[in-house]
KEKE-3310 file (N, C-alpha, C; in steps of 0.2 Angstrom, whole numbers, plus 5000, padded with zeros to 4 digits):
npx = (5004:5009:5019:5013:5003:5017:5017:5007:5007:5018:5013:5004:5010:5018:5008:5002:5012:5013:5001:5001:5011:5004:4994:5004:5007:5006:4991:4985:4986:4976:4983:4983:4974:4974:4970:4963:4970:4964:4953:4949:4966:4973:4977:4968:4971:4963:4967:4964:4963:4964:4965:4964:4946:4940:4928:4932:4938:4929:4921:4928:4933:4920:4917:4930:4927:4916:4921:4927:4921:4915:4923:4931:4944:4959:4958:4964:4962:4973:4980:4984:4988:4990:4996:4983:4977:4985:4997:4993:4987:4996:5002:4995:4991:5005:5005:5004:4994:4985:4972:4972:4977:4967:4959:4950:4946:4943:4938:4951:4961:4962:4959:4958:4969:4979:4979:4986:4997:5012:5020:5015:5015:5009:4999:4981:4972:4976:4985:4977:4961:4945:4932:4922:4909:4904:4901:4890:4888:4889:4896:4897:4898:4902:4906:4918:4912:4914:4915:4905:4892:4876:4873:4873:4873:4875:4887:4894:4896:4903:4916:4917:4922:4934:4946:4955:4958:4950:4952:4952:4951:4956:4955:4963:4975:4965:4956:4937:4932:4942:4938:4926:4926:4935:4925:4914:4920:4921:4910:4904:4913:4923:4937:4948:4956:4965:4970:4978:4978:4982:4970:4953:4949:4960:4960:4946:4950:4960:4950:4941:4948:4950:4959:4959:4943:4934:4926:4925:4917:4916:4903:4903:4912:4911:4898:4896:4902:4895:4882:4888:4889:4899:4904:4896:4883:4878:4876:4872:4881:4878:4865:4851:4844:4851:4844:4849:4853:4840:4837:4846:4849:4853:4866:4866:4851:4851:4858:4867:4863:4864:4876:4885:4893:4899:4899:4912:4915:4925:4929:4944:4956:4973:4980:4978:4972:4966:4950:4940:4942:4939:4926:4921:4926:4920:4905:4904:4908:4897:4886:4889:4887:4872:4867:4854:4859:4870:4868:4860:4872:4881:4869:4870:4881:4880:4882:4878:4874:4881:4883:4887:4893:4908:4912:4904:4906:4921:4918:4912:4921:4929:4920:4920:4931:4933:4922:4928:4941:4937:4931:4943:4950:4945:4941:4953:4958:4973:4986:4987)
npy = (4994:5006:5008:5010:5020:5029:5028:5036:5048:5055:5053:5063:5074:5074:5078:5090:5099:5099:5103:5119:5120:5122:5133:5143:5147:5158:5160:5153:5166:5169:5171:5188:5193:5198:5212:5221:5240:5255:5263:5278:5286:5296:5312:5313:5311:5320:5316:5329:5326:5335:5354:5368:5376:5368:5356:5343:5350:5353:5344:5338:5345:5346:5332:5331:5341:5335:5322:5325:5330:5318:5308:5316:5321:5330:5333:5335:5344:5340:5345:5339:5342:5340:5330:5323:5320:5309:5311:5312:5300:5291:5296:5291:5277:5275:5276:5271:5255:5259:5268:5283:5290:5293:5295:5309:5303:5302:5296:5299:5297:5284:5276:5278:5284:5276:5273:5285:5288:5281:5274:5269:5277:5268:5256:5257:5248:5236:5243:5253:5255:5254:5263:5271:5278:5294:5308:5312:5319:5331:5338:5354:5362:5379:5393:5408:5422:5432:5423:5422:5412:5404:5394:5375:5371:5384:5383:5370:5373:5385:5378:5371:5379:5385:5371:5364:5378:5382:5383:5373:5370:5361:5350:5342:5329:5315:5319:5324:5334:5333:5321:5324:5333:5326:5316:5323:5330:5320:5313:5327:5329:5339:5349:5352:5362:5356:5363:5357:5358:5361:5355:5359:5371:5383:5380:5389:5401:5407:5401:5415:5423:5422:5418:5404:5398:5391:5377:5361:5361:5358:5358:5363:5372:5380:5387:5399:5407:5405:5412:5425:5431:5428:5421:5411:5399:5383:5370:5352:5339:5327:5313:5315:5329:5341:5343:5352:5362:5366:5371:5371:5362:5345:5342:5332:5332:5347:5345:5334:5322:5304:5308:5307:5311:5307:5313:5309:5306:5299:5291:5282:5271:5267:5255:5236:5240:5235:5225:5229:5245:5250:5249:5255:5268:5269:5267:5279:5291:5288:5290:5306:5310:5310:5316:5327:5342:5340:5338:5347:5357:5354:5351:5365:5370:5362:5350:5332:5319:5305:5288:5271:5254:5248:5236:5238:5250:5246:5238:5247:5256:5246:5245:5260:5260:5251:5257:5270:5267:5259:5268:5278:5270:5269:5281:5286:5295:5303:5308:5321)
npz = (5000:5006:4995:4981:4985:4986:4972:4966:4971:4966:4951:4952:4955:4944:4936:4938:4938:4924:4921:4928:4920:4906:4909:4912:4899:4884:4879:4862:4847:4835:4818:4812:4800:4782:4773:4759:4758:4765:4752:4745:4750:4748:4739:4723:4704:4690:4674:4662:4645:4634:4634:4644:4645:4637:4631:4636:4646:4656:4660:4666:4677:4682:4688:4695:4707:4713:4718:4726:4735:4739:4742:4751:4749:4741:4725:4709:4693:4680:4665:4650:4636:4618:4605:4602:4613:4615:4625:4637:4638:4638:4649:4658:4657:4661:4675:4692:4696:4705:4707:4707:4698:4684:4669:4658:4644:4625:4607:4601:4608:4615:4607:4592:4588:4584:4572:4566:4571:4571:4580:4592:4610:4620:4624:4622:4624:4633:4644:4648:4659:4658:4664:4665:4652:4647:4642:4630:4613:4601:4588:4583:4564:4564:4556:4553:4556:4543:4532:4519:4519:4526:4527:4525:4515:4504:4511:4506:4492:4492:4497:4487:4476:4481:4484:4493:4500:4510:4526:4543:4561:4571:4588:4584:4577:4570:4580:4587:4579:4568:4562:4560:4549:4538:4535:4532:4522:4510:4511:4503:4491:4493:4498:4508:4519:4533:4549:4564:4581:4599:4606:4607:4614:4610:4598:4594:4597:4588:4577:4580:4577:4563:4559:4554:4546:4548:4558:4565:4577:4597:4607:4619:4617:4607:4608:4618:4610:4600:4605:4606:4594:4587:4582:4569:4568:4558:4558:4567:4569:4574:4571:4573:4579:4591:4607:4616:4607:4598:4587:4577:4563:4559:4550:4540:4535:4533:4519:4518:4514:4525:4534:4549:4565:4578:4597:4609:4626:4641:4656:4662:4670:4677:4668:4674:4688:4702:4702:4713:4715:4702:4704:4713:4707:4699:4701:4709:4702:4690:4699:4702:4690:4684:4691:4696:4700:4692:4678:4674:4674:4664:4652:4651:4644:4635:4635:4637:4651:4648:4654:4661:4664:4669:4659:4647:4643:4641:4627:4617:4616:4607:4596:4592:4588:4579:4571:4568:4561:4550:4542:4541:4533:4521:4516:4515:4525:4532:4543:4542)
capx = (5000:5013:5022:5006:5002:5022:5017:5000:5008:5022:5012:5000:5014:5018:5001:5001:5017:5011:4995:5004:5017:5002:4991:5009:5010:5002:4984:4987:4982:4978:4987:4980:4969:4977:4965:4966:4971:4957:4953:4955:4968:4976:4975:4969:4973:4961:4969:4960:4967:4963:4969:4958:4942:4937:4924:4934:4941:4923:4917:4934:4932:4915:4918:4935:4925:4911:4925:4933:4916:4912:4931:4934:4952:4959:4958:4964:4963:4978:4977:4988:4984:4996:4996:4976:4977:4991:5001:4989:4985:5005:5006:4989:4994:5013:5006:5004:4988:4982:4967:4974:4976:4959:4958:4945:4949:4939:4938:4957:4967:4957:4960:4958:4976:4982:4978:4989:5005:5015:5024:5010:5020:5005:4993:4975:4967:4979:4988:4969:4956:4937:4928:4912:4908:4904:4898:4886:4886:4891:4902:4892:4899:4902:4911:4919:4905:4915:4912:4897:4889:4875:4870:4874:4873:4881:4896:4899:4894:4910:4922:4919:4925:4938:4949:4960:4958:4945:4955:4946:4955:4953:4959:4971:4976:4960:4951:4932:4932:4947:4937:4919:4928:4935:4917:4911:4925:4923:4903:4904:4916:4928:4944:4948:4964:4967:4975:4977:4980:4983:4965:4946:4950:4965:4957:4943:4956:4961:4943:4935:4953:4949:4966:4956:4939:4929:4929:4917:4918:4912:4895:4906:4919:4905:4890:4899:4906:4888:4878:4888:4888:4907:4905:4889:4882:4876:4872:4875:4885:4874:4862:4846:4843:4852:4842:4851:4852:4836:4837:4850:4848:4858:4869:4859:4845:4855:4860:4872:4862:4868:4881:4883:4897:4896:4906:4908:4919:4924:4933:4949:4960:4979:4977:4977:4969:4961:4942:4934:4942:4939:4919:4919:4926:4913:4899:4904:4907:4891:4881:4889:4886:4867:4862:4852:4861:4877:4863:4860:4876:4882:4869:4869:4886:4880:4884:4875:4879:4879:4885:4888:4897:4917:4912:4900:4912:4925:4915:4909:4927:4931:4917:4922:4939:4934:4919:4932:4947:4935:4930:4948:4955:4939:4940:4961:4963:4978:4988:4989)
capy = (5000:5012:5010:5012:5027:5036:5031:5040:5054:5058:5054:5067:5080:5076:5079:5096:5103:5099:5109:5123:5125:5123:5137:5149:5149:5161:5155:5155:5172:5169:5176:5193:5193:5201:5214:5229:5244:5258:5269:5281:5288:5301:5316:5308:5316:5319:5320:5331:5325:5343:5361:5371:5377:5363:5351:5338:5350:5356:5338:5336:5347:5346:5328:5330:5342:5332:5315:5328:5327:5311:5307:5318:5318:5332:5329:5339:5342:5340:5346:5336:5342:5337:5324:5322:5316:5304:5312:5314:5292:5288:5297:5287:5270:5272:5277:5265:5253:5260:5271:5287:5293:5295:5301:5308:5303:5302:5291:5299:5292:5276:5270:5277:5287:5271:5275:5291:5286:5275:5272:5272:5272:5266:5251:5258:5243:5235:5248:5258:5251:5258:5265:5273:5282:5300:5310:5311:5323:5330:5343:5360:5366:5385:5396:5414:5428:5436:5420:5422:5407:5406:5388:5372:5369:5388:5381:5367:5378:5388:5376:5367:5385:5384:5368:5368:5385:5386:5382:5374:5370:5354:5348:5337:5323:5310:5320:5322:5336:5330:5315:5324:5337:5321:5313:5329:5330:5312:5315:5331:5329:5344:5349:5358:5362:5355:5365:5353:5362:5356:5354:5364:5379:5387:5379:5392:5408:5407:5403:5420:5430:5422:5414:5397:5400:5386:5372:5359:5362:5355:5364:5371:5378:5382:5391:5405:5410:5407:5417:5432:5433:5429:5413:5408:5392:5381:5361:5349:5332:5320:5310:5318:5339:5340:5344:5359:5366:5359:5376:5371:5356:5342:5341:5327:5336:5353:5344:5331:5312:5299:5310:5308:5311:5307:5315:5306:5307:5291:5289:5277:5270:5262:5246:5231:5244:5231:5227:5234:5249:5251:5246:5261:5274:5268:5270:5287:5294:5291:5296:5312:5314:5309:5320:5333:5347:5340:5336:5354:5361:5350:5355:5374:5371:5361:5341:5328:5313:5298:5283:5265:5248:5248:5233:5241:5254:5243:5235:5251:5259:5242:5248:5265:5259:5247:5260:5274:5262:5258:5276:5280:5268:5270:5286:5287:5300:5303:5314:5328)
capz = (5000:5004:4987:4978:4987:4983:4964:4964:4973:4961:4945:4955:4955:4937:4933:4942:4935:4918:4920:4928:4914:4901:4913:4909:4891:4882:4873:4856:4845:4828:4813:4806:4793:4778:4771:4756:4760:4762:4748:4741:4756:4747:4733:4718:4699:4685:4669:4657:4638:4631:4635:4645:4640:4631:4635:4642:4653:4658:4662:4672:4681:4687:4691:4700:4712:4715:4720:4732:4742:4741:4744:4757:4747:4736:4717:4706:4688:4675:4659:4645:4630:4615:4601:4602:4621:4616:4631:4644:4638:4640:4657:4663:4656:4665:4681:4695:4694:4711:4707:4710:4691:4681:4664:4654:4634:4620:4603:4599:4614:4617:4601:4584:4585:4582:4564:4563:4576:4569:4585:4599:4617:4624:4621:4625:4626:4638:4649:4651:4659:4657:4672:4664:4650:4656:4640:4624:4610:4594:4586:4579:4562:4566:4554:4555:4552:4536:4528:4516:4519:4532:4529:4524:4504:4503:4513:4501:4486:4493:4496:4480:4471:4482:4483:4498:4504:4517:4533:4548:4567:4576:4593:4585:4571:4572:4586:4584:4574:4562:4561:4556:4543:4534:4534:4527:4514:4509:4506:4500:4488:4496:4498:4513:4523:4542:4552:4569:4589:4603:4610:4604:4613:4605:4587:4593:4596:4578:4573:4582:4575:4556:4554:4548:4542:4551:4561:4569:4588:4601:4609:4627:4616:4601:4610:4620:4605:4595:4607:4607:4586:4586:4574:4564:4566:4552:4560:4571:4567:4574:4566:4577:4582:4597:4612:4619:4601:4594:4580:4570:4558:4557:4542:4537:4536:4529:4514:4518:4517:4528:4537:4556:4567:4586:4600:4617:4631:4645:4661:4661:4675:4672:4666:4680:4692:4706:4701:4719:4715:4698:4705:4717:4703:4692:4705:4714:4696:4687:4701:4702:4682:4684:4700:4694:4698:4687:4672:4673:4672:4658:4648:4651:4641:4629:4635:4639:4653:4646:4659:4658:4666:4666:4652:4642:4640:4635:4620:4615:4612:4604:4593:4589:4584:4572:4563:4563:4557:4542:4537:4538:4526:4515:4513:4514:4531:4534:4547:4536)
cpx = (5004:5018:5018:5004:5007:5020:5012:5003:5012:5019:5005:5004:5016:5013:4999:5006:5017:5006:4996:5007:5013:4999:4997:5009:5004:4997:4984:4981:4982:4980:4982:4980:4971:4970:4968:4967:4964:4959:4945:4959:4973:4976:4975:4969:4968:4965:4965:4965:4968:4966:4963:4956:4940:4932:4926:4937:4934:4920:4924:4933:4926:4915:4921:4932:4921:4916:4928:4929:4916:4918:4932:4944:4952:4959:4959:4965:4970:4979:4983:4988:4991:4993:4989:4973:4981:4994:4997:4989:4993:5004:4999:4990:5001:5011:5004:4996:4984:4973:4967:4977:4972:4961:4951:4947:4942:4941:4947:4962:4964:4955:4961:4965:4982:4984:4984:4998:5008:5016:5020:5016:5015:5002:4986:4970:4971:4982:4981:4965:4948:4935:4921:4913:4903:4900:4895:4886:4886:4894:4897:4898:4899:4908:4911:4913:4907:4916:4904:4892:4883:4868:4874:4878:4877:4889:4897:4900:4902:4913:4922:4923:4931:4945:4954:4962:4955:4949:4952:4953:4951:4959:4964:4970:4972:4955:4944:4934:4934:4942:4928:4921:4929:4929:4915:4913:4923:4916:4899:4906:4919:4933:4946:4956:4964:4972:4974:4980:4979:4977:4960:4948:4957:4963:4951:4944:4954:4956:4941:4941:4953:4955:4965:4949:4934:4930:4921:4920:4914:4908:4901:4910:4915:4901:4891:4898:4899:4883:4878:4889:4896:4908:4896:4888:4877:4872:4873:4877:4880:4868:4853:4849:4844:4848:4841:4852:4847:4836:4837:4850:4854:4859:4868:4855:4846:4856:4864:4867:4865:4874:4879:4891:4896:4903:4905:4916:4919:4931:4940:4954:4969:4976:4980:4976:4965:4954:4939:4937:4938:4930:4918:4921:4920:4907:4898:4902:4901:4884:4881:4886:4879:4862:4860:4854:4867:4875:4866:4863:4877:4877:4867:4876:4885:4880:4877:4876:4877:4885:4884:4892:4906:4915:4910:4903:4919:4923:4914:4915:4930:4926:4918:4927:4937:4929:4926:4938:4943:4934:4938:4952:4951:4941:4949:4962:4970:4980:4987:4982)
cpy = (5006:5015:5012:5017:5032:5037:5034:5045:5058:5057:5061:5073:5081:5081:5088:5100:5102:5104:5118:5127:5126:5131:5145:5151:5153:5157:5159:5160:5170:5175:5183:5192:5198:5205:5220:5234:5249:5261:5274:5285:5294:5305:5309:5314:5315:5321:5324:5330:5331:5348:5363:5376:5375:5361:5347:5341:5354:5350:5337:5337:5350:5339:5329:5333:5340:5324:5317:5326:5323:5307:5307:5318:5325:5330:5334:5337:5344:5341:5346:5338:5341:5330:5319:5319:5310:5305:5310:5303:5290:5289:5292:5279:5269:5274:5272:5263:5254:5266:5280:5291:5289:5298:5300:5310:5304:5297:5292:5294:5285:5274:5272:5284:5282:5271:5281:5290:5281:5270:5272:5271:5269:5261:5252:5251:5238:5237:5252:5253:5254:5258:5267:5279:5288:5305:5309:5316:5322:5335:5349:5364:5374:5389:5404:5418:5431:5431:5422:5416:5407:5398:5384:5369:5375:5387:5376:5371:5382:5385:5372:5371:5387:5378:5369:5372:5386:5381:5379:5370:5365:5354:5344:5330:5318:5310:5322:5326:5337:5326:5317:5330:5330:5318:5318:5330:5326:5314:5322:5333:5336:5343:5354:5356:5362:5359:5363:5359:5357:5355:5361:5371:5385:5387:5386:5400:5409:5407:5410:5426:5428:5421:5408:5399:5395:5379:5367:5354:5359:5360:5365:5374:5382:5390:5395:5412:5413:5413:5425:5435:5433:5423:5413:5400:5387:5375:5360:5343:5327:5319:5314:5326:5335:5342:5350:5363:5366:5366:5374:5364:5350:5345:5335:5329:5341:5351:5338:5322:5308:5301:5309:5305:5313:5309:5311:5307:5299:5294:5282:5277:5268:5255:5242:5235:5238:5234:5233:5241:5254:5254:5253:5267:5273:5271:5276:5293:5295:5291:5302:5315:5316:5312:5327:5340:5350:5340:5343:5360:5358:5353:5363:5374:5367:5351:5342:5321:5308:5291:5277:5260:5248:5241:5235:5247:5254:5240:5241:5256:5253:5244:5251:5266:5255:5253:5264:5272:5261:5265:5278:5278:5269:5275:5289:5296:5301:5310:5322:5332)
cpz = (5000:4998:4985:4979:4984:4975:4963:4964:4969:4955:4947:4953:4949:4933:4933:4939:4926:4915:4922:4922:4909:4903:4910:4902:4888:4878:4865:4853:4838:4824:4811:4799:4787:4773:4766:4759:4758:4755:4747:4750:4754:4743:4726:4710:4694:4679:4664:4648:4634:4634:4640:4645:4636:4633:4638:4649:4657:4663:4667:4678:4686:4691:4695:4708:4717:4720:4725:4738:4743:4742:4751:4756:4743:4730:4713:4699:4685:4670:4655:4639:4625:4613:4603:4607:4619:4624:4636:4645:4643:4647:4663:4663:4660:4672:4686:4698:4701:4713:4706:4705:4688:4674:4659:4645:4631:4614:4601:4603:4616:4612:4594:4584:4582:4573:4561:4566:4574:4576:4592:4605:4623:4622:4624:4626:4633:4643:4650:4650:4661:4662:4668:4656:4655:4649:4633:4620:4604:4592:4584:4572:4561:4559:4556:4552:4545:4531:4524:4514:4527:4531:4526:4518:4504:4505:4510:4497:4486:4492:4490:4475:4476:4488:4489:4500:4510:4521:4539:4552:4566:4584:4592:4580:4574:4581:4581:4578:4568:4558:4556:4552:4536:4532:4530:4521:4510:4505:4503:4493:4489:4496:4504:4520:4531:4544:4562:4575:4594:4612:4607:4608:4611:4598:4589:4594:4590:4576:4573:4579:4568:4555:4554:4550:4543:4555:4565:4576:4592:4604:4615:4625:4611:4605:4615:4616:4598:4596:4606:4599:4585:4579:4573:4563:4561:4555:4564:4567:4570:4571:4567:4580:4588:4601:4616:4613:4596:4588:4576:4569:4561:4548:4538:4534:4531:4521:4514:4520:4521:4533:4545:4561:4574:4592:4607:4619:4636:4648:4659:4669:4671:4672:4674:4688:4696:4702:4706:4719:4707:4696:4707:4713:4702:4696:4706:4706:4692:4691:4703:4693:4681:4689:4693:4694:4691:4680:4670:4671:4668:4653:4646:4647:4634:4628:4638:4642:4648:4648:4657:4664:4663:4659:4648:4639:4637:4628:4616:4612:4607:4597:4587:4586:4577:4567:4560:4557:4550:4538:4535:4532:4521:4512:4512:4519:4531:4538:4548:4537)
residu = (UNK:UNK:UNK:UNK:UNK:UNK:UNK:UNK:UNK:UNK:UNK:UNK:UNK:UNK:UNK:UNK:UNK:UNK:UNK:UNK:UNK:UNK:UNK:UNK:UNK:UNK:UNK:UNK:UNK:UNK:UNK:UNK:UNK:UNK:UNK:UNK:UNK:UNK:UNK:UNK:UNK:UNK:UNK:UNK:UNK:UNK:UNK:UNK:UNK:UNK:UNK:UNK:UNK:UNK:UNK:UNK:UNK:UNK:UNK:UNK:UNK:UNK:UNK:UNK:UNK:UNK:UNK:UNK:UNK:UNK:UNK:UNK:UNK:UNK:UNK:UNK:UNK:UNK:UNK:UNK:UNK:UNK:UNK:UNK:UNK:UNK:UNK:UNK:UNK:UNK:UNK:UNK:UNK:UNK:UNK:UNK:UNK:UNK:UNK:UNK:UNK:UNK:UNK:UNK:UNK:UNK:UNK:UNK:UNK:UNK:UNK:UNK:UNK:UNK:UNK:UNK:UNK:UNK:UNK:UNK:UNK:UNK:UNK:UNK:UNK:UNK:UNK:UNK:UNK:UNK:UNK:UNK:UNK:UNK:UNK:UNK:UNK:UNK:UNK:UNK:UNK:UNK:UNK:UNK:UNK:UNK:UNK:UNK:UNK:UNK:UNK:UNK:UNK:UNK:UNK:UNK:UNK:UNK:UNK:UNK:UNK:UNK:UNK:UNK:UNK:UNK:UNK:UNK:UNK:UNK:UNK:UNK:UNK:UNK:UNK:UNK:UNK:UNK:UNK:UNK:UNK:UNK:UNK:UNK:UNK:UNK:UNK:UNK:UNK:UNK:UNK:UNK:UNK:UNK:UNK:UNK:UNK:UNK:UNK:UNK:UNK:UNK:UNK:UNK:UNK:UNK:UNK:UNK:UNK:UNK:UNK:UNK:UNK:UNK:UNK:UNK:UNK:UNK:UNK:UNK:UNK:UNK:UNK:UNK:UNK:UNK:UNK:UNK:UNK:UNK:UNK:UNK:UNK:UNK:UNK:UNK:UNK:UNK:UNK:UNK:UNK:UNK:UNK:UNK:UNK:UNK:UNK:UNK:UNK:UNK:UNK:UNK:UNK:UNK:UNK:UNK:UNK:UNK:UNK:UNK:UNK:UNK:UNK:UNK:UNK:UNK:UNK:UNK:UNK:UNK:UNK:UNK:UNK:UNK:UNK:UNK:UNK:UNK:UNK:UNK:UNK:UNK:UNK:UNK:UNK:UNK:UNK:UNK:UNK:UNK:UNK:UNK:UNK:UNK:UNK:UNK:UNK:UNK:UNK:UNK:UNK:UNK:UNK:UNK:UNK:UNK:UNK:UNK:UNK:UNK:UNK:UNK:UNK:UNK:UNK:UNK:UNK:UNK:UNK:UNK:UNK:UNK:UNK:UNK:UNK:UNK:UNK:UNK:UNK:UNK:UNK:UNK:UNK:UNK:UNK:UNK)
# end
């Protein structure tokens, strides 16, 4: 018995100095849970592709201030202009995929410059990734007042009796306007001299000072200019009377069958920008565009929103590359 009893006693005390040293150790903490970082957490950049005083840099910059509220972040706009928002693409595609460079392009740098650059330094479809389209319009034919044309048919009638003389601005090699003088040329049978800038407001300088002789502008760099008798408007380039100008014809309408030339604008991020961030651009931005007071201002210049799916606005520049791609070679565009 008294054996039996020291072995209890001692597997007792083992017992006891095992629960003790288990009692000391700390209780295990699991590993932390690896989570995104918030966003946005710091200034973010809108590029504007244009000069400004354009449209794009209009729509930028009512966006950027609206993203600051709804942020709580500063934002500011950037204004690239050059090489028909080629620059503004490059420096949006090389910057890093975190959210925190925005640009707002158009059909030039989101695709159809591919047609006039030999050497792009960008790849628009792969380096930029679609957040939302953002606007809808169309160009307005506008010439200088000491033109003696005060419509449509007289403005061919003219340029037919002079062959590469009448002058007209654009934003830039295969921006809209480039792109709906060519259409005109093409179905007009015209001949008229480009003279390219480095974005709609400086081409509308030189328009309102008569060193080029017409151009087809966009309505918030147009209809200033229209208002106060500084240029003469003739059409509109889309295929339907715009809304905000419902006056003026189309050029369809004016004399030109089947002619229709559409202007639009679109958000973009750098390419491989995380989804859930790409989600929350997308969201914040086209309820800023779609709020009734934003409707408002937009069209008191002349635009109109028109929003979408980061998909639906990739397919739909996948689109507009391949119509204007075929007009161009159709019709033999070139740079020039």
């Amino acid at each position: 018995m008294g054996a039996k009893s020291g072995v209890k006693r001692v597997v007792a005390g083992v017992l006891w100095a095992v629960g003790q040293a288990a009692q000391a150790q700390p209780a295990a903490v699991p590993a932390p849970t690896l989570s995104a970082p918030a966003y946005p957490v710091k200034t973010l950049r809108v590029i504007a592709s244009q000069s400004a005083g354009g449209g794009v840099d209009a729509v930028a910059r009512l966006v950027a201030s609206r993203l600051a509220e709804s942020f709580g972040q500063t934002v500011i706009v950037d204004n690239r202009a050059g090489a028909n928002g080629s620059l503004a693409a490059e420096i949006t595609a090389k910057a890093p995929p975190d959210g925190y460079t925005l640009m707002l392009g158009a059909a030039g740098n989101l695709g159809v410059n591919r047609f006039f650059i030999k050497q792009m330094t960008y790849d628009p479809f792969t380096e930029l990734t679609p957040v939302t389209l953002a606007i809808s319009g169309g160009s307005v034919l506008v010439v200088h007042p000491a033109l003696p044309v005060k419509s449509v048919k007289e403005f061919i009638a003219l340029a037919r009796t002079r062959p590469d003389t009448l002058a007209y601005g654009s934003s830039g090699v295969g921006g809209a306007g480039h792109m709906a003088a060519a259409l005109f040329q093409s179905l007009t049978q015209t001949r008229m001299l480009h003279v390219p800038y480095k974005g709609g407001a400086p081409a509308m300088v030189d328009l309102i000072a008569g060193q080029v002789q017409f151009s087809f502008s966009s309505a918030p760099t147009a209809m200033p200019n229209m208002t106060s008798g500084r240029l003469r408007a003739l059409a509109v380039t889309t295929a339907k009377r715009s809304k905000i100008l419902p006056a003026l014809p189309t050029i369809a309408e004016a004399g030109v069958p089947g002619y229709d030339a559409h202007t639009w604008y679109g958000f973009v991020v750098t390419g491989k920008t995380p989804q859930p961030i790409v989600a929350r651009l997308n969201k914040e931005i086209v309820q800023i565009l779609n709020r009734p007071d934003a409707v408002d201002t937009l069209f008191k210049v002349g635009l109109e929103p028109w929003t979408s799916t980061p998909e639906a606005f990739g397919a739909y520049i996948k689109s507009e590359v391949d119509k204007w791609g075929r007009i161009i070679r159709e019709i033999g565009i070139t740079a020039n």
